[in-house]
C-alpha positions in Angstrom: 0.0 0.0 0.0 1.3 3.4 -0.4 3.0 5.0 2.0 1.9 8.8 3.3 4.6 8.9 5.9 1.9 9.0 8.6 4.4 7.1 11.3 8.1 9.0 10.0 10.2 8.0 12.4 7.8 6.9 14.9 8.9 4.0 17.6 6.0 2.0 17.3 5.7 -1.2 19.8 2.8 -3.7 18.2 1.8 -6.4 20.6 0.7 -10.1 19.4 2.5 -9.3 16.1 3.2 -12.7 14.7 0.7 -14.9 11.9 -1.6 -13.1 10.0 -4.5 -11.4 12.0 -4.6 -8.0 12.8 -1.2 -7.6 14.1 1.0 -8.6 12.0 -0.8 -6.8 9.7 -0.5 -3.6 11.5 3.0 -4.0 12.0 3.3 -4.1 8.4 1.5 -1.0 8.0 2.7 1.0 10.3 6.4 -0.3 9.0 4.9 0.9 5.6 4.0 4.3 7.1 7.8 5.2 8.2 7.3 3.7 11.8 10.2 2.0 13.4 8.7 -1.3 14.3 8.9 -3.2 17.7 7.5 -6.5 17.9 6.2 -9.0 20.0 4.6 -12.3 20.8 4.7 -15.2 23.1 5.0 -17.5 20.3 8.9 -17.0 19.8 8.9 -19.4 16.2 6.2 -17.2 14.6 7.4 -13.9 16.1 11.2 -14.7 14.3 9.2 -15.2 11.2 7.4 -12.3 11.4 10.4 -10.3 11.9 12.0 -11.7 8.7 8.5 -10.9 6.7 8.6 -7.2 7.8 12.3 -6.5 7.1 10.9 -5.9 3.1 8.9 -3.2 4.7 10.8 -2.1 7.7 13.9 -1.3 5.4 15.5 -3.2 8.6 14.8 -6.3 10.4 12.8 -4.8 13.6 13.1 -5.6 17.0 11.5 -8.4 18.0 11.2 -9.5 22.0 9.0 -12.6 23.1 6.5 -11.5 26.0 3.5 -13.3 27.3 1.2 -10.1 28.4 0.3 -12.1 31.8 3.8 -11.7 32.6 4.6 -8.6 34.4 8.0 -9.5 34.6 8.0 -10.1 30.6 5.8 -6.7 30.0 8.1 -4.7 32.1 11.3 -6.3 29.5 9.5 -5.9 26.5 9.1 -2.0 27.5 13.1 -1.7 28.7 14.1 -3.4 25.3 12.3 -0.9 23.2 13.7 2.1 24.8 16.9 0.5 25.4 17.4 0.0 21.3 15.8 3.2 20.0 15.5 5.5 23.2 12.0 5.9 23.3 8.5 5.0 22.7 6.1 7.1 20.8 3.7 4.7 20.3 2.0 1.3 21.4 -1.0 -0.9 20.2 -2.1 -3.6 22.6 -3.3 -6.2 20.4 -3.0 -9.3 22.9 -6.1 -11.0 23.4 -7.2 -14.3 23.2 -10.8 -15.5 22.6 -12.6 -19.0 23.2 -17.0 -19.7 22.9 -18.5 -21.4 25.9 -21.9 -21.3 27.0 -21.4 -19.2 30.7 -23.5 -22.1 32.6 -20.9 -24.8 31.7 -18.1 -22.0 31.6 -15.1 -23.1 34.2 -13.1 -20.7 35.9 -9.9 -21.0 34.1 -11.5 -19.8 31.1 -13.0 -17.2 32.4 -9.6 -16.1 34.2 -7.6 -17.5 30.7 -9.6 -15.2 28.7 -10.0 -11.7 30.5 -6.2 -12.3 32.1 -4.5 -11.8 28.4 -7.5 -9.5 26.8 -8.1 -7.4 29.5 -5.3 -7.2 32.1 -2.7 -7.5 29.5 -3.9 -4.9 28.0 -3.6 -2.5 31.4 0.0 -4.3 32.0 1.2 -3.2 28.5 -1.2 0.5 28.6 0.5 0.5 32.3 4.1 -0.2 31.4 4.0 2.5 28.1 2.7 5.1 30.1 5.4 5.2 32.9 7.6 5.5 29.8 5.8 8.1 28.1 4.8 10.6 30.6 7.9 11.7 31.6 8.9 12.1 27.5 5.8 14.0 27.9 4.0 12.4 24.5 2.5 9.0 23.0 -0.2 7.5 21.7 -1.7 4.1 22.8 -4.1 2.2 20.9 -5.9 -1.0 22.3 -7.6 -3.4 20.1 -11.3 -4.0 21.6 -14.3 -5.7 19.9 -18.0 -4.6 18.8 -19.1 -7.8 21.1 -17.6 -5.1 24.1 -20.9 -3.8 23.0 -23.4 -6.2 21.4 -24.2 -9.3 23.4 -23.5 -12.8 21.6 -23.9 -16.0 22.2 -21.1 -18.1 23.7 -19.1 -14.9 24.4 -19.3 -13.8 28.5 -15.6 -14.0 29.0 -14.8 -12.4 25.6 -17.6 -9.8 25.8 -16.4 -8.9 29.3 -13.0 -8.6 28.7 -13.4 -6.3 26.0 -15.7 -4.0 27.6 -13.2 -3.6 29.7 -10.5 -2.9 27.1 -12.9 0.4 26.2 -13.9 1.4 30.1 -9.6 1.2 30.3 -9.0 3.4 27.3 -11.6 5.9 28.3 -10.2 6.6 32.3 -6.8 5.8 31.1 -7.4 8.6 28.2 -8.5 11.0 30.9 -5.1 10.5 33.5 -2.7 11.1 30.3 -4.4 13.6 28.3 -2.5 16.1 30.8 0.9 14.6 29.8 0.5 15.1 26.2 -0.5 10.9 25.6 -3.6 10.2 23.7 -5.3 6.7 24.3 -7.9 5.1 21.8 -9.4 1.7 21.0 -10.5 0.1 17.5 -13.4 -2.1 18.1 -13.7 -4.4 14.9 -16.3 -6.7 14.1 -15.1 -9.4 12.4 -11.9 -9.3 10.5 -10.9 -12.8 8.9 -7.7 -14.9 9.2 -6.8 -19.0 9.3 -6.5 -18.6 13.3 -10.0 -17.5 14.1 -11.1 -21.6 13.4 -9.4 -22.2 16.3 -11.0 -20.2 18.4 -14.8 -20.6 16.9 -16.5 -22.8 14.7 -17.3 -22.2 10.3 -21.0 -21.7 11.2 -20.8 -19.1 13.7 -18.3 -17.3 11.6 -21.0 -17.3 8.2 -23.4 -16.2 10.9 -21.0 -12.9 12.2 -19.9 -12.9 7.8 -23.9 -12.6 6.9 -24.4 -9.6 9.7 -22.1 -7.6 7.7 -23.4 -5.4 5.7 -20.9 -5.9 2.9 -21.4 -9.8 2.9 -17.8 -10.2 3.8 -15.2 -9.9 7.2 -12.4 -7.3 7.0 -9.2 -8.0 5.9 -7.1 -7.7 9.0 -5.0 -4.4 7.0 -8.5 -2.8 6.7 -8.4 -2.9 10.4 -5.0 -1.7 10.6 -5.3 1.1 8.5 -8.1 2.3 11.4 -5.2 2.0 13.9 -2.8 3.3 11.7 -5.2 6.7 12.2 -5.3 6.7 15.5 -1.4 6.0 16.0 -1.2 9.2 13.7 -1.6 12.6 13.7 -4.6 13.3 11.9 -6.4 12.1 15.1 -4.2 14.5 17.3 -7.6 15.7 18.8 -9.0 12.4 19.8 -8.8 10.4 23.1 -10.9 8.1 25.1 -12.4 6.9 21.5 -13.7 4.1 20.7 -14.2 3.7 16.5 -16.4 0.9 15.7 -14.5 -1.4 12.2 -17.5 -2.9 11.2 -20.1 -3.0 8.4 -22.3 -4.8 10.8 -26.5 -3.2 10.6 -27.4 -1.4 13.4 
């Protein structure tokens, strides 16, 4: 895609980086954009390959650190890394979250805690971690990846649903405590945005369910997504925070 040099320069960290969902692909375009790219992921094999995939776009292979976001001892190295290579962090995008469908009457515990442990409080560790980096700097961005199910109740999707709610009550009182040191913080709520990992994670008919809400008759493609983020990670949003933009076709 071409690039308007919306990121020049920019010290971008992307969580959950590696395979080809919205990550990745927003590494990619924020490498695209001039950012210099951080990456990471707690799957070290996929992460490695994702670092060799950007280096096309990155003009450079980018740094790329494992971290498992329910690790505050992991969080808190993936942070020093970044500043220690390029001195500072102008931006992040919590992208972590993992997902799952069970029915809440049969739904254990460890789900529960499974789930909203890596989509929600990984997301504060990461938010957390950036800003004691970026108020002192005095700027950032920060740019969490939540859901439309944060608003719109389905079926199988408690934990899920729960979790990211929270990802948008988070960016909205953290957007409020930063905005007086110069840091903006925003979410992206897509609706569905289609890549080979979701089957993991859900079954072919609920997905042509969620595909025939849409009012395009399709998912995103994770880079339509991205280019949302890309927005918010840039200027042209300069006066927005505690946002939460909807990436969805889905009928009212």
């Amino acid at each position: 895609m071409k690039s308007h040099g919306l990121l020049e320069g920019k010290v971008t960290l992307v969580t959950a980086a590696a395979g080809t969902g919205i990550g990745y692909a927003t590494a990619r375009r924020c490498a695209e954009e001039g950012a210099i790219v951080v990456i990471s992921d707690r799957h070290e094999r996929r992460l490695r390959e994702a670092a060799e995939a950007l280096t096309e776009h990155a003009g450079a292979e980018p740094l790329a650190v494992p971290c498992d976001v329910t690790s505050e001892a992991q969080v808190r190295a993936l942070f020093e890394a970044t500043v220690e290579a390029h001195g500072r962090l102008d931006v992040l995008v919590n992208n972590a979250g993992l997902g799952g469908t069970a029915e809440l009457a049969v739904m254990t515990d460890e789900q529960w805690h499974a789930v909203l442990d890596v989509t929600l409080t990984g997301t504060m560790r990461c938010t957390r971690a950036a800003l004691r980096h970026m108020m002192p700097q005095g700027f950032g961005v920060v740019v969490n990846n939540a859901s439309v199910v944060g608003w719109r109740a389905q079926r199988g999707q408690s934990h899920y649903a729960a979790a990211k709610a929270g990802v948008m009550a988070l960016t909205r009182c953290a957007a409020v405590e930063a905005a007086e040191h110069g840091i903006r913080v925003n979410a992206v709520a897509p609706s569905l945005a289609m890549h080979p990992f979701l089957s993991r994670v859900t079954t072919e008919e609920v997905l042509a369910e969620l595909v025939d809400r849409e009012a395009f008759g399709r998912a995103a493609e994770p880079w339509e997504v991205a280019n949302v983020i890309v927005f918010l990670a840039s200027e042209y949003s300069g006066y927005m925070t505690g946002e939460v933009v909807s990436v969805s076709s889905q009928r009212a």
